[in-house]
DRENLOLO-958221 format. One record per residue (C-alpha): x negated, y, z; residue number from 0. Coordinates in steps of 0.25 Angstrom, whole numbers, plus 5000, padded with zeros to 4 digits. Layout:
BEGIN
+------+------+------+-----+
|    u |    v |    w |   n |
+------+------+------+-----+
|    X |    Y |    Z | NUM |
...
+------+------+------+-----+
This chain:
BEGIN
+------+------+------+-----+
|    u |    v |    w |   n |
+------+------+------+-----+
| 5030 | 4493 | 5104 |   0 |
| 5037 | 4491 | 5115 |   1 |
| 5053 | 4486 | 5119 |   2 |
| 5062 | 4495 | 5127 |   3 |
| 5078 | 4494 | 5131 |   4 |
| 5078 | 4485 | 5118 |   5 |
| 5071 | 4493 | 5110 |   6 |
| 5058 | 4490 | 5102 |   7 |
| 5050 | 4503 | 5104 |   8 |
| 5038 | 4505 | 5094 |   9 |
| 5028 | 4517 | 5095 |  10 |
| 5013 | 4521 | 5087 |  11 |
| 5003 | 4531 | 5088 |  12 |
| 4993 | 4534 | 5080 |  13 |
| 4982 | 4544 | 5081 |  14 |
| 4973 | 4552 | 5068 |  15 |
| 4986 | 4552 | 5061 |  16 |
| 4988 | 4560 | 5047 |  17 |
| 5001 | 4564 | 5042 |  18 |
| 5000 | 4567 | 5028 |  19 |
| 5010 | 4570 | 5015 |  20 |
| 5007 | 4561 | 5003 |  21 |
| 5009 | 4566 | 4990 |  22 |
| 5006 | 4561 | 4976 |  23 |
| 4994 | 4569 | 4975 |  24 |
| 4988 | 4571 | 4989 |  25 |
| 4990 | 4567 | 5004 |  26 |
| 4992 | 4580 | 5014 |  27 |
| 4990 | 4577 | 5028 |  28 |
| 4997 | 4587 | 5036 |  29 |
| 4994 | 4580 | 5051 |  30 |
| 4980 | 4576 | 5055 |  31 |
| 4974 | 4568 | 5068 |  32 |
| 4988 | 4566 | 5073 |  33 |
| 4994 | 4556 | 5082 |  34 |
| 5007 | 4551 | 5080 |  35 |
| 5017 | 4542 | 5089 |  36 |
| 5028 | 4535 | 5083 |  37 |
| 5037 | 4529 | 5091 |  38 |
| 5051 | 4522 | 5089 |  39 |
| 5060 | 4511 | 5092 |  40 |
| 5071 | 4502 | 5085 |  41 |
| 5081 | 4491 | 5096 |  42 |
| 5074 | 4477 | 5099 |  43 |
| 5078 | 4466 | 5089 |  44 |
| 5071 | 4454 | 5083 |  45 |
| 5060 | 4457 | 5074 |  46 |
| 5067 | 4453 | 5060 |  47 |
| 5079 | 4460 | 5065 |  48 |
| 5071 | 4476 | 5069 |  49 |
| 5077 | 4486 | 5061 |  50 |
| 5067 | 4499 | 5057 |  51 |
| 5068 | 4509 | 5067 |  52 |
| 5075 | 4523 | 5062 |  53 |
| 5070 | 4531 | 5074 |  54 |
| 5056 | 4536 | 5077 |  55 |
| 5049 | 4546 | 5087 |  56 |
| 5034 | 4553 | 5080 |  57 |
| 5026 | 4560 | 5088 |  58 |
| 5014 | 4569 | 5081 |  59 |
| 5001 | 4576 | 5086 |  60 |
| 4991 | 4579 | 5077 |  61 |
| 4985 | 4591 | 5068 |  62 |
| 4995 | 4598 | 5057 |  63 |
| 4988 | 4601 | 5045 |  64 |
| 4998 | 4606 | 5039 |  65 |
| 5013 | 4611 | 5044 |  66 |
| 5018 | 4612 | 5030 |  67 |
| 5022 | 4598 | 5031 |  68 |
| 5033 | 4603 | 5041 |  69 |
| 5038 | 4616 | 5027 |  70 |
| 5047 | 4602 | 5023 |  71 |
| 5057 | 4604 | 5034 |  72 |
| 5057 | 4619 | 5033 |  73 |
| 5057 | 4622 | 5016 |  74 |
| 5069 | 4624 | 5008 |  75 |
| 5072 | 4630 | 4993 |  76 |
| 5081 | 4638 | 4990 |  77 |
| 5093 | 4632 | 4983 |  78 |
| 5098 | 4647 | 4976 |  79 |
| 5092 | 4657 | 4969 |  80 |
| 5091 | 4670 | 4969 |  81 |
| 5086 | 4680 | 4961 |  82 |
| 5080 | 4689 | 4970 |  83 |
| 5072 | 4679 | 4977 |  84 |
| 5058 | 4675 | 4974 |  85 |
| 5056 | 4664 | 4965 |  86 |
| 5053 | 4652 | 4973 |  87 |
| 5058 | 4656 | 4986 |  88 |
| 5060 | 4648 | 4998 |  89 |
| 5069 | 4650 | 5009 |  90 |
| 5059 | 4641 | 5020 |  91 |
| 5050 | 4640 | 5030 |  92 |
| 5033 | 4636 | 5028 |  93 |
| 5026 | 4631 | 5037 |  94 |
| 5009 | 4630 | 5037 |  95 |
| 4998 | 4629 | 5045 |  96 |
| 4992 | 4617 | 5052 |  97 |
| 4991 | 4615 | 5069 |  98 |
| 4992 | 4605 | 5078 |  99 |
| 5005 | 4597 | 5077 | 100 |
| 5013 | 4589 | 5089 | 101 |
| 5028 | 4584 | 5083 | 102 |
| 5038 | 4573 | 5090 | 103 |
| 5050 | 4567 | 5079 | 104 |
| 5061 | 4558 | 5080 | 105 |
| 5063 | 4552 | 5068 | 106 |
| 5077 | 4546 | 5062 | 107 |
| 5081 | 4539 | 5051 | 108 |
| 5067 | 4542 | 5045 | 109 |
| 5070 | 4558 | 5047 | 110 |
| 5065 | 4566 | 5060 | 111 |
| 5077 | 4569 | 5070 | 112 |
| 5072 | 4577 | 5079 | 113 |
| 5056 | 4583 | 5080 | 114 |
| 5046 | 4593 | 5086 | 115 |
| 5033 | 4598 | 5084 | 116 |
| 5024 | 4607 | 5088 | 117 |
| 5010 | 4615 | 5081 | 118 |
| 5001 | 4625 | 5085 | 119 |
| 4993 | 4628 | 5074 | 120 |
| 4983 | 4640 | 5072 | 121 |
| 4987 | 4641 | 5057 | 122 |
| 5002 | 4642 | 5055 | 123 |
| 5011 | 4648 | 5045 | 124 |
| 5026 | 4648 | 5043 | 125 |
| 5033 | 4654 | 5029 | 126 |
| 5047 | 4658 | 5035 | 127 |
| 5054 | 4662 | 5021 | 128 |
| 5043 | 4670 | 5016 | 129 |
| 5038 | 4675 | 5030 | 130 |
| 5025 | 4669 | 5033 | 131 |
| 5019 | 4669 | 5047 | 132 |
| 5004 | 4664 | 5049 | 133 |
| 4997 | 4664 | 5061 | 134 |
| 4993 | 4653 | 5074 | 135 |
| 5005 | 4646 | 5081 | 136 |
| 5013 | 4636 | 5083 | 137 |
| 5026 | 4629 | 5076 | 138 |
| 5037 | 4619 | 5087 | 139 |
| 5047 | 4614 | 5077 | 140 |
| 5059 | 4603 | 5082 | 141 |
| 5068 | 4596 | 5072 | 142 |
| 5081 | 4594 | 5079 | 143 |
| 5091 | 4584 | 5076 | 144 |
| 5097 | 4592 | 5067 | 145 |
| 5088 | 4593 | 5058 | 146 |
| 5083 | 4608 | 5061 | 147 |
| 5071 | 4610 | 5059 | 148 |
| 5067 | 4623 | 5072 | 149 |
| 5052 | 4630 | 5071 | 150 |
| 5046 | 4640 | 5080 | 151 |
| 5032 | 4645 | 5074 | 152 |
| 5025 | 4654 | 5084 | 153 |
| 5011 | 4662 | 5077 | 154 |
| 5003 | 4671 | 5085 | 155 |
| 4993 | 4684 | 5077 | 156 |
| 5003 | 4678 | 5064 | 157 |
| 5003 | 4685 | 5052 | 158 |
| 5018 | 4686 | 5043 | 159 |
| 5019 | 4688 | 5030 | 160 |
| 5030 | 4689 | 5019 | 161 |
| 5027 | 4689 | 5005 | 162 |
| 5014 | 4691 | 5007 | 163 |
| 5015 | 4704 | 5014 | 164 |
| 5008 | 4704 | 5029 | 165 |
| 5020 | 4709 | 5038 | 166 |
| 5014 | 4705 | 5050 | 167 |
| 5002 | 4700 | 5059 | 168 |
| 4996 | 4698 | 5073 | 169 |
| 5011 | 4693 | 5074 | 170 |
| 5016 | 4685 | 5085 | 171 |
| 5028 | 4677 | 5075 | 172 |
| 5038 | 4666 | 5079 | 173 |
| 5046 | 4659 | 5068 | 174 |
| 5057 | 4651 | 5070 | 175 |
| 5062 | 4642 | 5061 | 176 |
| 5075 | 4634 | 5058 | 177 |
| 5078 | 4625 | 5045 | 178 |
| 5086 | 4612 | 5044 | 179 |
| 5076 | 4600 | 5038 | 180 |
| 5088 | 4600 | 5028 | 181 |
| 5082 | 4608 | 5015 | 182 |
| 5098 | 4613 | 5012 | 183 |
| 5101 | 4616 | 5026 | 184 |
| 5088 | 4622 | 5027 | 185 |
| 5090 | 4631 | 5014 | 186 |
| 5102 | 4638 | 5023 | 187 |
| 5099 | 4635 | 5036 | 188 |
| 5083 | 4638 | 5038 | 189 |
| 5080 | 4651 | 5046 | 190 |
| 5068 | 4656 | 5051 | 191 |
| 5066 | 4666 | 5064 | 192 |
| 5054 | 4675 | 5062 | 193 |
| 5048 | 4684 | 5075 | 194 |
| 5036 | 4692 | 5078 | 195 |
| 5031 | 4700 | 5089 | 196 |
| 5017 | 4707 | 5091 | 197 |
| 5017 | 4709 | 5076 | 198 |
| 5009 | 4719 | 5067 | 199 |
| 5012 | 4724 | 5055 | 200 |
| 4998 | 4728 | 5047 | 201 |
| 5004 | 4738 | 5035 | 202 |
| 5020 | 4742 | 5036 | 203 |
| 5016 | 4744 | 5020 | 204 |
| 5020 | 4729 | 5019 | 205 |
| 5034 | 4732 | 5022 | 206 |
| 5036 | 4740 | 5010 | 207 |
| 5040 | 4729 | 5001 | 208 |
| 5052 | 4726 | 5009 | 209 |
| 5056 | 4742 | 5010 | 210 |
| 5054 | 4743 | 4995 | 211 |
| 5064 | 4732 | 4992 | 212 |
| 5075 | 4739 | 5000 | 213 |
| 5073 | 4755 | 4994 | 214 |
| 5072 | 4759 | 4980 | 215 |
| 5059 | 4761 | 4972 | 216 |
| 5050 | 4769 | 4976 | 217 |
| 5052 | 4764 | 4990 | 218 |
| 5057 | 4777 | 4997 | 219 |
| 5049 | 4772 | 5008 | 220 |
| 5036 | 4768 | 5010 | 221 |
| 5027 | 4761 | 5021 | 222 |
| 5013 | 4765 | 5020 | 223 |
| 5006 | 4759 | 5029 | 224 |
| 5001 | 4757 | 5043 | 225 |
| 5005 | 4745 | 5055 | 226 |
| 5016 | 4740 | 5065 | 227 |
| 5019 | 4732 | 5074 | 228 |
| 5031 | 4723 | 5073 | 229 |
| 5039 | 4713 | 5081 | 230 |
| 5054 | 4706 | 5074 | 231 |
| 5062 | 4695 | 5071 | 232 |
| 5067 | 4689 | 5056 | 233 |
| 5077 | 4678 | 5055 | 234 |
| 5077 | 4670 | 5042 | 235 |
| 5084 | 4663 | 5034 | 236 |
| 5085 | 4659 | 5018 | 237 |
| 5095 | 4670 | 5015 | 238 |
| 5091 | 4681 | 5025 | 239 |
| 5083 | 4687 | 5037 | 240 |
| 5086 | 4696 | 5049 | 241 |
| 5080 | 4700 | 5059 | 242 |
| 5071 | 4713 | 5063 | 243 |
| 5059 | 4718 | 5063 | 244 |
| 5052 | 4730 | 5073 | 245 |
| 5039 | 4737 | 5067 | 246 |
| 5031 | 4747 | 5076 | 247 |
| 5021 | 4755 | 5069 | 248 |
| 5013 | 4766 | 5070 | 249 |
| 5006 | 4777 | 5060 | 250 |
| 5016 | 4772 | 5049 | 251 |
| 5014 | 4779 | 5036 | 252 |
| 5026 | 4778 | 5027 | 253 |
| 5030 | 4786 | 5014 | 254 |
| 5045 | 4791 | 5011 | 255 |
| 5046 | 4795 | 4996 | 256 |
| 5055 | 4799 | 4984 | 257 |
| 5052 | 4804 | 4972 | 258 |
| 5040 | 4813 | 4973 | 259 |
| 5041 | 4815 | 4989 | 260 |
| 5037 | 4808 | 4998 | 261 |
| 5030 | 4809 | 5011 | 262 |
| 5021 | 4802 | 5020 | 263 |
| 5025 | 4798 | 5038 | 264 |
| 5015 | 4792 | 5046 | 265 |
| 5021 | 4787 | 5059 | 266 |
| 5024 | 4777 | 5071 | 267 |
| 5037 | 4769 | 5067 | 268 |
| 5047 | 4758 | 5073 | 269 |
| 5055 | 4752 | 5064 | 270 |
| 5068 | 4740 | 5068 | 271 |
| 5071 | 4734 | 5056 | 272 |
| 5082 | 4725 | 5061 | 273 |
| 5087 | 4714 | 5048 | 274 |
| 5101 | 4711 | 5049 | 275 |
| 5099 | 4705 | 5035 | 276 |
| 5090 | 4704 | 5025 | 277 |
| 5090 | 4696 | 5012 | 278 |
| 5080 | 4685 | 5008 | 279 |
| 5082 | 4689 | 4995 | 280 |
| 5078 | 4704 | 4998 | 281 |
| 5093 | 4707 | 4992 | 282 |
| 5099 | 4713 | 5006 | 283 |
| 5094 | 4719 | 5019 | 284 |
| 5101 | 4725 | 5030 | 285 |
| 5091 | 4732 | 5041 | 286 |
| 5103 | 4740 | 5050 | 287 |
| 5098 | 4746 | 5063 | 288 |
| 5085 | 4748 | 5059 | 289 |
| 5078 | 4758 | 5066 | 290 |
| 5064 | 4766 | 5063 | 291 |
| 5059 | 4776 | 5072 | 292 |
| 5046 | 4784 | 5069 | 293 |
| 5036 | 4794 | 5075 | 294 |
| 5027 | 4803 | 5067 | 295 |
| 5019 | 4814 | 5073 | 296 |
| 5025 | 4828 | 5072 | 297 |
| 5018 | 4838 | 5062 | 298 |
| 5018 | 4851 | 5072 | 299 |
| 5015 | 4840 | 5084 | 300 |
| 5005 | 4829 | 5080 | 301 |
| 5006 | 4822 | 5092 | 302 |
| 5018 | 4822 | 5094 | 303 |
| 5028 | 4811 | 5087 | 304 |
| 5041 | 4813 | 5079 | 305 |
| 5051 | 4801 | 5082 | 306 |
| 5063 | 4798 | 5070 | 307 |
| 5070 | 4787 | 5071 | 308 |
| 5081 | 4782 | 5060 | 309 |
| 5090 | 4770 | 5061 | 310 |
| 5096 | 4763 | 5051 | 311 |
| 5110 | 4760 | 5054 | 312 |
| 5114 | 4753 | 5041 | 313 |
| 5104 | 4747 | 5032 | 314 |
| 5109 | 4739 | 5021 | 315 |
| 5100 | 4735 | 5010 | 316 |
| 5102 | 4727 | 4995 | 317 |
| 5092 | 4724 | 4983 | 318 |
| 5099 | 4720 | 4972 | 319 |
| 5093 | 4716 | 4959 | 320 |
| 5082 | 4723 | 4964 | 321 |
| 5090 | 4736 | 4967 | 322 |
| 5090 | 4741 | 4981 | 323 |
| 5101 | 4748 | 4987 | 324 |
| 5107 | 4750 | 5001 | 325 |
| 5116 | 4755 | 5013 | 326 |
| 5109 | 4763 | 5023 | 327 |
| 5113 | 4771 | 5036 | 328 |
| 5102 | 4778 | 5046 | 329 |
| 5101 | 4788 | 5057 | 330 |
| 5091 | 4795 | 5064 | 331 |
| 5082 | 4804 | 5068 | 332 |
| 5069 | 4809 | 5059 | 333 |
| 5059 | 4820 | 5061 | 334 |
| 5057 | 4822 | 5046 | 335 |
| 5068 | 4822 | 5038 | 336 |
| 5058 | 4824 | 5027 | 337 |
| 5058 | 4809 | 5024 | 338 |
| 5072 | 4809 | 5018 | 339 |
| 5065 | 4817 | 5008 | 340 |
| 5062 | 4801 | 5001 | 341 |
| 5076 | 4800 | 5000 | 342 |
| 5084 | 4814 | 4995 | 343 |
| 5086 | 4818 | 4983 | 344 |
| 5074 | 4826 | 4977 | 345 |
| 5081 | 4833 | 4965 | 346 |
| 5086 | 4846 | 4972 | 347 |
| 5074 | 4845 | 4981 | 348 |
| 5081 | 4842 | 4995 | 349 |
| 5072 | 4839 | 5006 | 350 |
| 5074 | 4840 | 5021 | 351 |
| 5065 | 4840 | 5033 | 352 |
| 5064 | 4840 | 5048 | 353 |
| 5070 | 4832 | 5058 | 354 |
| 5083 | 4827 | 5062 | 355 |
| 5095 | 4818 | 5063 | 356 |
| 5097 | 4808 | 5052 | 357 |
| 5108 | 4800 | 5045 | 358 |
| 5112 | 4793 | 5033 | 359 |
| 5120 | 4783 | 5026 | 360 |
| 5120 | 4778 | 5013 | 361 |
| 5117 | 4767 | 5003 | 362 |
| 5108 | 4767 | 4991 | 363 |
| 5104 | 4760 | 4978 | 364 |
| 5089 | 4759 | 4972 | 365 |
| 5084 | 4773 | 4975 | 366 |
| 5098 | 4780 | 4974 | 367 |
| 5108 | 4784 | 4988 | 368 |
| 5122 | 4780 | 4984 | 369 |
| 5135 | 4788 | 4989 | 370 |
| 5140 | 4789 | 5000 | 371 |
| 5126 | 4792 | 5006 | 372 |
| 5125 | 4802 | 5017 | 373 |
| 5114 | 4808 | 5025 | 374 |
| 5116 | 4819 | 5037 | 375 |
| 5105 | 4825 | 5045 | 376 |
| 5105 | 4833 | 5057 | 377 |
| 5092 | 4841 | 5062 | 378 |
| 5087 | 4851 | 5071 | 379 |
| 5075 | 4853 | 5060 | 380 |
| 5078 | 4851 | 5046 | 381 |
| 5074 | 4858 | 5033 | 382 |
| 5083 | 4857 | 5020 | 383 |
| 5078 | 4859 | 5007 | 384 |
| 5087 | 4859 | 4993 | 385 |
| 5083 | 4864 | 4981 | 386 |
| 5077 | 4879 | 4983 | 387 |
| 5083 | 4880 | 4997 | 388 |
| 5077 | 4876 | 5012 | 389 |
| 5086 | 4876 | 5024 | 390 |
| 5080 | 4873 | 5039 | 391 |
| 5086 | 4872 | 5054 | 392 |
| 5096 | 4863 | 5061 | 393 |
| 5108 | 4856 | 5053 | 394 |
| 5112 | 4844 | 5048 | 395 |
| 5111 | 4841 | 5033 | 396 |
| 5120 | 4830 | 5026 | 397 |
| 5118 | 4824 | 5013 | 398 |
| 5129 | 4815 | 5004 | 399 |
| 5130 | 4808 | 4993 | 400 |
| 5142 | 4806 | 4989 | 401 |
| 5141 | 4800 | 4974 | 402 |
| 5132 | 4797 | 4965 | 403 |
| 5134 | 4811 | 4960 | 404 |
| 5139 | 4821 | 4973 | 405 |
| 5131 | 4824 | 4985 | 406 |
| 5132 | 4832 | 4996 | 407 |
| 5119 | 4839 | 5003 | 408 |
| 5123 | 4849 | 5016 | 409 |
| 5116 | 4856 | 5026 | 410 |
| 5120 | 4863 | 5038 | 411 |
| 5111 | 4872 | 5047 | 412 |
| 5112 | 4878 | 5060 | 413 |
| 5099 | 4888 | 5060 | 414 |
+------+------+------+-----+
């Protein structure tokens, strides 16, 4: 205790400290062999006349058993329903793990104003609405005096996960996150910035699920198996993310099929998934400028590789009542054609092959194309085959649906 410029100072420190929560069953520490400092300071006046101080400054440095004791200032319900969600879904951020804690507050009318802290802990997990990242790392969290709560966890070799699914390991993952300490500020207001670089994708097969909720069943597509590399960015909030994603991988087997055909591709693929939006909810997604580019090895020529590349210049997506259905334009270049096989008709036995220029645009409905949809191909190579007939060379065929009832199939060749 000591007096300074009128004012009566007090300070305490004290060392093997324990910081627990009490509850009517159990006591859970969640700090051990700590050393705290308390300092604060209230004006000089007669001792009858002191009035409690309502300013403090504590200072921690100690061993964080548990950094669940922070989730209170980062955890919200939902106040709506709806009926697409899961059943007891939260829209919040988890924290777990334990490390080595040093934290500095200001205190205020018996509520923190302003605070920092900082822990490295070899074990660390955050839940950032239903992605979960695990791994070694560090969290730096400030309080400002606005009552926003900022935290930037760093992980090295992490793992994520979402829904139980591995997506990602040997990951170097940053999350930052933002939430007011007020629970219906936060409900609105929380967001969540999730990176990774240096990232591995251990089976692509994982990724399935999300495709499958956008197409009609049976998935006209389907991802097999085999590894990428990865490296992106999702911004999260209760409603939505955004964001994108790059995948890098090589000897990628996938499976395009309708009805009874199908064929298997083996190949090196990049894929740039940029997210404009996309639901929580899984009801909407909007993927426009996504790009995928592949190689596979050419049939005459083994060694040497076949590049197509398609890019999606519109891509708008709905589930509704558990009903797909979308708006869709691509472009491209593809050395097999044969793949669009998954999507024709097969009732007058239409198939093409070969290699050329491709566009489309159109919008669908569970597993039917609705009118207008359009697609136009030119080619050097291609091969035509309709009901008993087979036409071969350079043209440029074009397909329409007009109505549910009326479409329009031509070709033009130049031999």
């Amino acid at each position: 205790m000591a007096v300074k410029n009128d004012q009566l100072h007090f300070s305490t420190q004290l060392t093997d400290v324990a910081l627990a929560e009490t509850t009517r069953v159990d006591t859970h520490p969640y700090a051990v062999h700590a050393e705290l400092r308390l300092s604060t300071q209230i004006p000089n006046q007669r001792l009858d006349r002191l009035d409690p101080p309502t300013a403090a400054t504590l200072a921690l440095q100690g061993e964080l058993t548990r950094l669940d004791m922070l989730n209170r200032y980062l955890t919200f319900e939902r106040s709506d329903t709806n009926s697409e969600a899961p059943d007891g879904v939260k829209n919040s951020i988890h924290l777990t793990g334990h490390g080595q804690i040093e934290a500095s507050a200001r205190i205020r009318e018996s509520r923190p104003y302003n605070a920092q802290l900082n822990i490295q802990a070899p074990e660390l997990a955050v839940d950032t609405f239903g992605f979960i990242a695990r791994g070694s790392g560090s969290l730096n969290a400030l309080l400002t005096p606005e009552e926003i709560i900022e935290a930037t966890l760093d992980f090295t070799e992490a793992t994520l996960h979402h829904q139980d699914r591995l997506l990602l390991d040997d990951a170097d993952i940053n999350v930052v996150a933002l939430s007011p300490i007020a629970p219906e500020k936060a409900h609105k207001e929380a967001s969540a910035t999730l990176s990774w670089q240096a990232a591995r994708l251990p089976d692509i097969s994982v990724l399935q699920t999300y495709l499958a909720a956008l197409l009609p069943a049976p998935a006209p597509l389907q991802l097999l198996s085999g590894q990428a590399a990865s490296h992106g960015q999702l911004i999260m909030t209760p409603e939505q993310l955004s964001g994108e994603v790059h995948l890098t991988g090589e000897e990628l087997t996938t499976r395009w099929q309708h009805g009874k055909q199908d064929g298997t591709l083996t190949s090196d693929m990049q894929l740039f998934l940029p997210i404009q939006q996309a639901a929580m909810d899984g009801s909407a997604l909007t993927i426009s400028g996504t790009r995928l580019s592949w190689q596979a090895a050419d049939v005459d020529q083994p060694n040497e590789r076949l590049e197509s590349v398609l890019v999606l210049t519109d891509g708008r997506f709905q589930r509704r009542n558990g009903v797909p259905s979308g708006q869709f334009a691509l472009e491209g270049s593809v050395h097999r054609l044969g793949f669009l096989n998954a999507f024709l008709p097969d009732a007058h036995g239409l198939a093409i092959a070969g290699e050329g220029q491709l566009f489309a645009q159109g919008s669908f409905r569970e597993d039917r194309l609705l009118a207008p949809t359009r697609l136009r191909i030119n080619a050097d190579q291609l091969e035509v085959t309709f009901l008993d007939y087979l036409a071969t060379g350079r043209g440029e065929l074009t397909a329409q649906l007009d109505s549910a009832e009326q479409a329009q199939l031509s070709w033009h060749s130049s031999l």
